[in-house]
C-alpha positions in Angstrom: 0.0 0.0 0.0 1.2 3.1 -1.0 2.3 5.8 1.6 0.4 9.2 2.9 1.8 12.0 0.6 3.4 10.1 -1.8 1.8 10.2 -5.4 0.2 7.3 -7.1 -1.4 6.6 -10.5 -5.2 5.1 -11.1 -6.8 3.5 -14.0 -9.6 5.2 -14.2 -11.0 2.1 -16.0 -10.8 -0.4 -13.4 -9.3 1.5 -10.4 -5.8 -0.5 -10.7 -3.2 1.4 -8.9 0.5 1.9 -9.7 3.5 3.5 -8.4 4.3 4.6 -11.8 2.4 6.0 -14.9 1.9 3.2 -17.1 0.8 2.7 -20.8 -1.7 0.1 -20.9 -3.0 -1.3 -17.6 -3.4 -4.8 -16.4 -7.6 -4.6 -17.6 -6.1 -4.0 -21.3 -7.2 -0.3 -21.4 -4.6 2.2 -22.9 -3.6 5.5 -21.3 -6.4 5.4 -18.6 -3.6 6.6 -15.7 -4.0 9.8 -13.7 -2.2 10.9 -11.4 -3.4 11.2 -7.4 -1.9 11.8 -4.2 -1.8 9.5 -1.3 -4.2 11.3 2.0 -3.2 10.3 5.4 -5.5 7.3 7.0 -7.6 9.3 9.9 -7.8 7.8 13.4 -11.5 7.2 12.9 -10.8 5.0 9.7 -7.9 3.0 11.7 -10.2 2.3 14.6 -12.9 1.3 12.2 -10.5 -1.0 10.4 -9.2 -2.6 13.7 -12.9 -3.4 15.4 -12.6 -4.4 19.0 -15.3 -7.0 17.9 -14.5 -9.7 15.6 -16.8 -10.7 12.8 -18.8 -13.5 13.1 -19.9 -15.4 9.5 -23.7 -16.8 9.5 -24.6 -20.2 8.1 -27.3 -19.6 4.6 -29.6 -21.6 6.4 -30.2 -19.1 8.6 -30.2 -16.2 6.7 -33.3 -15.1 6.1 -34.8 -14.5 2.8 -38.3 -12.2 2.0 -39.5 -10.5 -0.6 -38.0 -7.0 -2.0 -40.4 -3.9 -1.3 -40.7 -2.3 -4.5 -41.6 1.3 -5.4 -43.9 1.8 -8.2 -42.3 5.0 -10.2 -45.4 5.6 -12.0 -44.1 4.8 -15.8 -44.6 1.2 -16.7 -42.1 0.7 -19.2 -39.3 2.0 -16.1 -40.6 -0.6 -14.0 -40.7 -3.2 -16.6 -37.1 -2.4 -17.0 -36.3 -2.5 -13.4 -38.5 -6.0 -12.8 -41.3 -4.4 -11.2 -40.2 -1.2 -10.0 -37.9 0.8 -7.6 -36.2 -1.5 -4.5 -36.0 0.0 -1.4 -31.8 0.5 -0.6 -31.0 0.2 -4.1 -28.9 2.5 -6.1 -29.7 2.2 -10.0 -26.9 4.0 -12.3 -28.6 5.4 -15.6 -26.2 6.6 -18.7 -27.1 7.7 -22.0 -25.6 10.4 -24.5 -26.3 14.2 -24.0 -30.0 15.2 -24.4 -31.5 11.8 -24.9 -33.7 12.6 -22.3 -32.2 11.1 -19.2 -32.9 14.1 -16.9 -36.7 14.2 -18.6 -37.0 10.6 -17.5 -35.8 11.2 -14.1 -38.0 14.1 -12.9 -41.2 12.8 -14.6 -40.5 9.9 -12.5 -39.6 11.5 -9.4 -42.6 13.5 -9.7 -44.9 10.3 -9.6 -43.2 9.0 -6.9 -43.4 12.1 -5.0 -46.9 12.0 -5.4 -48.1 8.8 -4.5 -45.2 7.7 -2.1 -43.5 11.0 -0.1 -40.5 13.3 -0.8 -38.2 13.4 -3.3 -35.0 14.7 -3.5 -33.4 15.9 -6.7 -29.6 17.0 -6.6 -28.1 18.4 -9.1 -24.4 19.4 -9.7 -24.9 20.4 -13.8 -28.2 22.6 -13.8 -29.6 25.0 -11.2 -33.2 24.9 -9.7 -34.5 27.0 -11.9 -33.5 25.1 -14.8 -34.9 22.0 -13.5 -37.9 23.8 -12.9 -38.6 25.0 -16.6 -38.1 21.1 -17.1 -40.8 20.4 -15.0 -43.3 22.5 -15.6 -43.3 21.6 -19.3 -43.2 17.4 -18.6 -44.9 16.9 -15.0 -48.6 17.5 -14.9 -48.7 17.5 -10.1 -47.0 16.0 -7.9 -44.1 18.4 -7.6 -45.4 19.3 -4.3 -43.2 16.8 -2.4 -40.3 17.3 -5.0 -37.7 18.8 -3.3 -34.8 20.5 -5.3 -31.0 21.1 -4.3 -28.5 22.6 -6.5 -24.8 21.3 -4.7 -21.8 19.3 -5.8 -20.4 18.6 -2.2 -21.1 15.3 -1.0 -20.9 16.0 2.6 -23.3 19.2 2.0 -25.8 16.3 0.6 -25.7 13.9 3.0 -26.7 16.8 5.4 -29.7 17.4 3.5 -30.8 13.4 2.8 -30.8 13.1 7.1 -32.9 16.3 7.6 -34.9 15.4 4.4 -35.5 11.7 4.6 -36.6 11.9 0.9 -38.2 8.5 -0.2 -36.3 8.7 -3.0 -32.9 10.1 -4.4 -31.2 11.1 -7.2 -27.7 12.6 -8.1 -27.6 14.4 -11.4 -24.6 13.7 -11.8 -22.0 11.3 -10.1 -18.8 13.1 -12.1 -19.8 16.3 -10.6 -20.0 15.7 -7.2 -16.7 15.6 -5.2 -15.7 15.1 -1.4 -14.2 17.4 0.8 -12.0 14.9 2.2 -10.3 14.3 -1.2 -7.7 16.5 -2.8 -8.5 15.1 -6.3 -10.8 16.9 -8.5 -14.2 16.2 -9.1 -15.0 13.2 -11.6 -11.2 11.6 -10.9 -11.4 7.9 -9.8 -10.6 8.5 -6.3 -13.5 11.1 -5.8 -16.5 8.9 -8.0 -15.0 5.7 -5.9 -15.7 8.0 -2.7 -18.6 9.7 -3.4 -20.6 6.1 -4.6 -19.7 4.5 -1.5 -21.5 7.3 0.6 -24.0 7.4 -1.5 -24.4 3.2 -0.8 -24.3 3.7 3.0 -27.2 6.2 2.6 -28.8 4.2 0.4 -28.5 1.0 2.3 -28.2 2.1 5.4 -31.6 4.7 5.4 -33.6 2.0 3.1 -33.9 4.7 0.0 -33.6 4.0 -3.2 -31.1 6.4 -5.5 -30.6 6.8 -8.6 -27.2 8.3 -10.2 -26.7 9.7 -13.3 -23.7 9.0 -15.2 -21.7 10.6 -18.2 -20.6 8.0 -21.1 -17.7 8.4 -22.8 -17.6 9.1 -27.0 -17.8 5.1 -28.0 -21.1 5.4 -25.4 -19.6 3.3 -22.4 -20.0 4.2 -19.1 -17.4 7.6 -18.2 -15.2 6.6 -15.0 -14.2 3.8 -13.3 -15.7 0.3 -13.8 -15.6 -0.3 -10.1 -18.9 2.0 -10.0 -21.1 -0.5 -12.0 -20.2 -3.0 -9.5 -21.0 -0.8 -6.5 -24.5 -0.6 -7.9 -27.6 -3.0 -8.1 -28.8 -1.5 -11.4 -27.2 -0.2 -14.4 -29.6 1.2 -17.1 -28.6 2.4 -20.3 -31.0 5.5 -22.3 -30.5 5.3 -26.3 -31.9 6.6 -29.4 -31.3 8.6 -32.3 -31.4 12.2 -32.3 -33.5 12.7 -35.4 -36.0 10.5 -34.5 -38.6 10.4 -31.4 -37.9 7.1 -30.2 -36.2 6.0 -27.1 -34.8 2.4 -25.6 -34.5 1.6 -21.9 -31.8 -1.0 -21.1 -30.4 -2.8 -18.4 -27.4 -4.3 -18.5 -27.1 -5.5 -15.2 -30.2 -5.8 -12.5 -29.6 -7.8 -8.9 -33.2 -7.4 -8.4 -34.4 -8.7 -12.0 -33.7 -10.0 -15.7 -31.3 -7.6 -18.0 -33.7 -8.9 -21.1 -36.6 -6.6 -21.0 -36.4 -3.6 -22.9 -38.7 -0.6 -22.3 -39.5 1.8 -25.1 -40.2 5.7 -24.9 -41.4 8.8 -27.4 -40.2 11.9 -27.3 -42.5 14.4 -27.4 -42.9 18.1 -26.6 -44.4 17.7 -23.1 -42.3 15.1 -22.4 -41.7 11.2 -22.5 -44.6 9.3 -23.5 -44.6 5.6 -23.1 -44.7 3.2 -26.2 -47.1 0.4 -25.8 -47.3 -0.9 -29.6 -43.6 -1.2 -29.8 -43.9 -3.7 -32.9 -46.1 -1.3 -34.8 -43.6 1.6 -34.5 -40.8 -0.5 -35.7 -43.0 -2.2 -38.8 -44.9 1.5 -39.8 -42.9 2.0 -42.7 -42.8 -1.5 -44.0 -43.9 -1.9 -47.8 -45.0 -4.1 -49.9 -42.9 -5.6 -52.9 -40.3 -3.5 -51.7 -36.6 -4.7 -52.2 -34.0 -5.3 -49.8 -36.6 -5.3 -47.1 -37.7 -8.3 -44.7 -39.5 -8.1 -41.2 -38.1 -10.6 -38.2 -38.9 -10.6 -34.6 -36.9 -10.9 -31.4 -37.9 -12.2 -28.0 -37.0 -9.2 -25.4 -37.7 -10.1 -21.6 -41.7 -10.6 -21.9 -42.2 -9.6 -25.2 -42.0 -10.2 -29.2 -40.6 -7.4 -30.9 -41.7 -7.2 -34.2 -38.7 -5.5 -36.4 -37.9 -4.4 -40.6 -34.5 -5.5 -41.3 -33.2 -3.3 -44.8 -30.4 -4.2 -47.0 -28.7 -2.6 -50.0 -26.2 -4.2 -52.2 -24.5 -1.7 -54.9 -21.1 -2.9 -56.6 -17.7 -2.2 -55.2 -15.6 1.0 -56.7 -12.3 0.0 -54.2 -10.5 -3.3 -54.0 -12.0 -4.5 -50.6 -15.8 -4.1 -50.7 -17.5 -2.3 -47.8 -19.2 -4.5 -45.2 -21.8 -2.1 -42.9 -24.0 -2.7 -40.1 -26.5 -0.9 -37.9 -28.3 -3.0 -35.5 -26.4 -6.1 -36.3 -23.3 -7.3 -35.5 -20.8 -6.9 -37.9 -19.3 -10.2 -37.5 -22.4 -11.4 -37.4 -23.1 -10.1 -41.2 -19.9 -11.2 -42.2 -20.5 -15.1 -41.0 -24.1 -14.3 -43.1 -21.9 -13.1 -45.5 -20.0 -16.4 -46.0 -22.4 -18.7 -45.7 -24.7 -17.2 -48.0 -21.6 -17.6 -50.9 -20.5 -20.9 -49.6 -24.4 -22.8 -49.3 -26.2 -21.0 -51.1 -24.3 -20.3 -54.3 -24.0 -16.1 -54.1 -21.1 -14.1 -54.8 -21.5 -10.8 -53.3 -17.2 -10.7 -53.6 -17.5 -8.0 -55.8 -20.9 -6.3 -54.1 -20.5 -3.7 -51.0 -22.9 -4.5 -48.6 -25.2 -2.3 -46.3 -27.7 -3.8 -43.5 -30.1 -1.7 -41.2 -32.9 -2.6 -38.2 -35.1 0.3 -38.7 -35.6 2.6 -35.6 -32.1 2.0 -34.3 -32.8 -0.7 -32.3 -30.0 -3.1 -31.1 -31.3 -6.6 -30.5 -29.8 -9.2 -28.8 -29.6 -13.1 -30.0 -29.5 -14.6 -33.0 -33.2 -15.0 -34.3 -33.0 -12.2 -36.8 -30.3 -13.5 -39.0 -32.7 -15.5 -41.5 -34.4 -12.4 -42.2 -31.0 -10.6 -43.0 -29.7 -13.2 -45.2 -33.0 -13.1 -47.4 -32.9 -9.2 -47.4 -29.4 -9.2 -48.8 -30.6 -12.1 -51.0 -33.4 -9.8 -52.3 -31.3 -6.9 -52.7 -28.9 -8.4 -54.7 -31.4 -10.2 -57.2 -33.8 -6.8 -57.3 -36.9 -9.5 -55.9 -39.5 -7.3 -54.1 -40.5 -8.8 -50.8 -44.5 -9.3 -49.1 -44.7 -6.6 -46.7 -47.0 -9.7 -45.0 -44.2 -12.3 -44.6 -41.7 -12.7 -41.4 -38.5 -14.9 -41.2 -37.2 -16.1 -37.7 -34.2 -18.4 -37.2 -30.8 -18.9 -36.4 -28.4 -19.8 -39.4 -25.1 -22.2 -38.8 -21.9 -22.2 -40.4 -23.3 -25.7 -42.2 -26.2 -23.3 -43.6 -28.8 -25.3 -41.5 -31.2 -23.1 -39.6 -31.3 -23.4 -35.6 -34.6 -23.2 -33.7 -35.4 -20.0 -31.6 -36.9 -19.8 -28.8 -40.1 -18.4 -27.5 -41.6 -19.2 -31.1 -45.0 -19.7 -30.3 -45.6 -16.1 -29.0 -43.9 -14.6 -32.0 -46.3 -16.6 -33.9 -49.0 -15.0 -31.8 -48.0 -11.2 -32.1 -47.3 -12.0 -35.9 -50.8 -13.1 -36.1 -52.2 -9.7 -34.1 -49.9 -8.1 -36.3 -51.7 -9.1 -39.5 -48.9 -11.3 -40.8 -50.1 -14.2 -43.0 -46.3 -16.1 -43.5 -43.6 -17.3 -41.4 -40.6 -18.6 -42.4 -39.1 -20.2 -39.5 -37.0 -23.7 -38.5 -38.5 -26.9 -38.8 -38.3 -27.8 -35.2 -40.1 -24.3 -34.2 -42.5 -25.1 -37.2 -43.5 -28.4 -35.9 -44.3 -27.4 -32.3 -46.1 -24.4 -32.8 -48.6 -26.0 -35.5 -51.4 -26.4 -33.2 -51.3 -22.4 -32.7 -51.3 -21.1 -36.6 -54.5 -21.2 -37.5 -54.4 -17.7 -39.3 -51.0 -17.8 -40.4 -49.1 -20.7 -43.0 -46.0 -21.8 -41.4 -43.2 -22.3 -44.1 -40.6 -24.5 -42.2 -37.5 -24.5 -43.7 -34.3 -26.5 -42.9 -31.6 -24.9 -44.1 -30.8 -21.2 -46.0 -30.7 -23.1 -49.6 -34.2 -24.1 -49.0 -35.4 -20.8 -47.9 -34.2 -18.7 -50.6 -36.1 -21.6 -52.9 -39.3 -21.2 -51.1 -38.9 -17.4 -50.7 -38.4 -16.9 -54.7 -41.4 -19.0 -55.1 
C-alpha cells in the first residue's frame, strides 16, 4: 500500500493502482492513468479497520430471505425495466448520450413518486433549480409538491440534507460532478467517484432509500469513469436513441433485483416522454410491400415479441476490398451471413458492397434475426421485391442449417395480431407451434438453400 503523501497513479477504468504511470494497464485499457496523491489514514478510519469485535460469518440456512419492497415509479415501461419497480436500498446507475432525455425521465418519474409515495429529492451538480424547474413545468402535470430541489456538488453538503430530508427517494444528477471534501482530487477523478458512490451506498442501504445516479458516457457510449462503480450498484440502465427520431430504448445491462432482457420503449414528445405500448407497430410503420431489400423478423425481449424491418442494400464495389456495414447487427455477425450465403447457397456478393439496417435503431440481442437478413441481402442483390405480410425467424449455422429460436409460439401470436399471413421459420419451431397457426401458414425450412427456394417461389 502506498504511503500518505506520496503520489500514485489510477486506472480510471478499473481503479488499478501503480506506483508509476503506465501505458496500458493490467484490464487492457490504454492510457487510462491519472495521477493522485496519497491522504493520510484518519484515526476514525484506523479504529474502524481494527474493530474491538471480531466478525462473526452466518450459516445460509439461517439467513433469512423475504420479498424486496418495491416502489412503483409511475411509468410502466421504467418498471418493466427494473423488474417491477424501484427497490427500497438500491442504487440504479442510468447513462445515456447528452439530451437523450435522461434528466426528462428522471424528474417525470420523481414527480410520480413524489406523489403517491412522499418526498423526493433531486440534486443536481450540472443545472440549477431553476432550470430544473422550466423542465418540470413543461413534462410533469402534479406532484411536484413533495419534490424537493437542491443545486450542490459537495457530497458532505448532501448527505446533510438526505438526514434532515429523509426523501423517499434520491437522485444525483450527476456522479462526475459531485466531489468530497476529504479528497484533494478533482471532481470526476477515480478516487473522488470511488468516494462519493460508497457514501451514497451507505445512505442508500443504510436509510432504506432507493437512488438513482446519473452517469456521463464516454464518445464510443460506455459508461465515463471507473468500472468499479457499475459493480457498487444494483442496477445499471442504459438510455439510447437517435437524435433525429422520437424514439427512445430503456436497457439494463445489469439488475440484482431482475432479468437484464426486458427492454422498455419511450417517445419523445414536446411535453415530455410518453410511453410506447405498440412497440412492434412503431418499428413495422414504414414497411412496404414488394419492396426490395426489405424483410421483417422478430426478437424475443424479456416478456415480449418485438416485431422488427430489417433493410439491406447491395450496390457494386468501386475499391478493391468491398464495404461491409451494419447498424443494428453485429458486424461479425453479417460477415458469417456473408459467408455462408456464398459458400451454401451459391452467391457471390465478392464483388458487391454490402449495407444492412434494423429500422428505428434498435440493437437486439440473440440470434433470431439473422434468417431475415440473409434473405434481405438475397433480395437486394437479385432486385426481388419482398410481401410486406411475410416474417422470417431463425438462427443460421456455419453448415447453412437453420437453428430453432426460442419463444416461437408467441412470435407466432404477435405476428398473427400483427396481420402477418407467413412465417418462415426452422423446422423444429414449425412443428411445435402447428397447433397455434391457425391464421397464419408456417413455411418450415431446414436450411438457407431451401429458404431462398421457397422465398423466390
Amino acid at each position: 500500500m502506498a504511503k500518505a503523501g506520496k503520489t500514485i497513479f489510477v486506472c480510471q477504468e478499473c481503479g488499478y493502482e501503480s506506483p508509476k504511470w503506465m501505458g496500458q494497464c493490467i484490464c487492457g485499457a490504454w492510457n487510462t492513468f491519472v495521477e493522485e496523491k496519497v491522504l493520510p489514514v484518519k484515526e476514525s478510519d484506523a479504529r474502524r479497520r481494527s474493530p474491538e469485535k471480531k466478525a462473526k460469518a452466518m450459516p445460509l440456512k439461517d439467513v433469512r430471505s423475504g420479498e424486496h419492497i418495491r416502489l412503483d415509479t409511475g411509468i410502466n415501461e421504467l418498471n418493466r425495466v427494473l423488474g417491477g419497480g424501484l427497490v427500497q436500498g438500491s442504487l440504479t446507475l442510468i447513462s445515456g448520450e447528452p439530451g437523450i432525455g435522461k434528466s426528462t425521465l428522471i424528474i417525470q418519474a420523481a414527480a410520480k413518486i413524489a406523489k403517491t409515495i412522499g418526498r423526493v429529492l433531486y440534486v443536481s451538480g450540472e443545472e440549477s433549480e431553476e432550470q430544473i424547474k422550466l423542465r418540470a413545468d413543461r413534462v410533469c402535470k402534479d406532484g411536484v409538491e413533495e419534490l424537493f430541489l437542491l443545486a450542490e456538488t459537495n457530497m458532505e453538503e448532501v448527505m446533510d440534507a438526505v438526514e434532515q430530508l429523509k426523501p423517499a427517494f434520491l437522485i444525483i444528477d450527476s456522479i462526475q460532478t459531485m466531489y468530497s471534501g476529504e479528497l484533494e482530487s478533482a471532481p470526476g477523478s477515480v478516487s473522488q467517484v470511488r468516494a462519493c458512490a460508497n457514501l451514497l451506498m451507505r445512505a442508500g442501504k443504510g436509510l432504506d432509500i432507493p437512488v438513482f445516479i446519473v452517469a456521463h458516457v464516454t464518445k464510443s457510449g460506455d459508461l465515463a469513469g471507473p468500472k468499479i462503480i457499475e459493480h457498487l450498484v444494483d442496477c445499471v440502465l442504459n438510455f439510447t436513441g437517435e437524435r433525429n427520431q422520437e424514439l427512445r430504448i430503456l436497457r439494463s445491462y445489469k439488475n440484482r433485483f431482475g432479468t437484464t432482457s426486458e427492454i422498455g420503449a419511450f417517445e419523445m414528445a414536446e411535453d415530455g416522454l410518453l410511453e410506447v405500448e405498440n412497440l412492434s407497430g412503431s418499428f413495422l410503420e414504414g414497411l412496404e410491400d414488394g419492396a426490395e431489400g426489405a424483410m421483417a423478423t422478430a426478437v424475443y425481449e424479456g416478456t415480449r415479441p418485438l416485431l422488427l424491418e430489417i433493410q439491406a442494400l447491395t450496390a457494386p464495389s468501386n475499391a478493391g476490398f468491398p464495404r461491409r456495414t451494419s447498424l443494428g447487427i453485429d458486424a461479425t455477425r453479417l460477415n458469417m451471413i456473408l459467408a455462408v450465403l456464398e459458400r451454401k447457397a451459391g452467391i457471390s456478393l465478392q464483388g458487391q458492397d454490402v449495407y444492412v439496417n434494423i429500422v428505428g435503431g434498435l440493437r437486439p440481442e440473440g440470434t433470431s434475426t439473422d434468417l431475415a437478413a440473409a434473405l434481405a441481402i438475397y433480395s437486394a442483390y437479385k432486385g426481388i421485391g419482398s410481401c410486406a405480410r411475410t416474417l422470417a425467424i431463425g438462427e443460421i449455422g456455419l453448415t447453412g442449417e437453420l437453428r430453432s429460436v426460442r419463444n416461437s409460439d408467441k412470435i407466432i401470436r404477435e405476428a398473427v395480431r400483427m396481420g402477418f399471413t407467413r412465417i418462415f421459420l426452422p423446422v423444429k419451431n414449425a412443428v411445435k407451434s402447428a397447433d397455434i397457426a391457425k391464421d397464419i401458414e408456417l413455411i418450415p425450412v431446414g436450411n438457407l438453400r431451401d429458404a431462398i427456394r421457397k422465398f423466390t417461389e
